[in-house]
C-alpha positions, 0 to 999 in steps of 0.5 A, a space after each residue: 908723337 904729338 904731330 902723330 895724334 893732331 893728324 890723327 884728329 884731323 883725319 878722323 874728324 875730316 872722315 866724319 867723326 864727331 868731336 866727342 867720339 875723335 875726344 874719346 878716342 884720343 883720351 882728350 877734352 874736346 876743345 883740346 882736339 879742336 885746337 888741335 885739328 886747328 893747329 895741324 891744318 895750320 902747320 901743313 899749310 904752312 908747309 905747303 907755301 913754304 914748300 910752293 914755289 913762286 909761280 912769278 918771281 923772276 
């Protein structure tokens, strides 16, 4: 559920809402939903270099 609302934050917030409105829409505080587009950009990009394979290793 709340990997749910962090990518929910992420993507209202990288389709142009504002801090306020994604709060609101949420039912959080706004620094709560920036900490949480933080920790979810965070999270895929972990995914993603864990998931990459490396280019050199031999």
């Amino acid at each position: 559920m709340a990997d749910e609302m962090y990518k929910l934050a992420w993507q209202m917030r990288s389709e142009g809402a504002g801090w306020k409105v994604v709060a609101e829409e949420l039912g959080c505080a706004v620094d709560v939903v920036k900490l949480m587009v933080a920790q979810y950009e965070s999270d895929t990009d972990a995914r993603a270099a864990q998931d990459q394979f490396a280019l050199f290793d031999v």
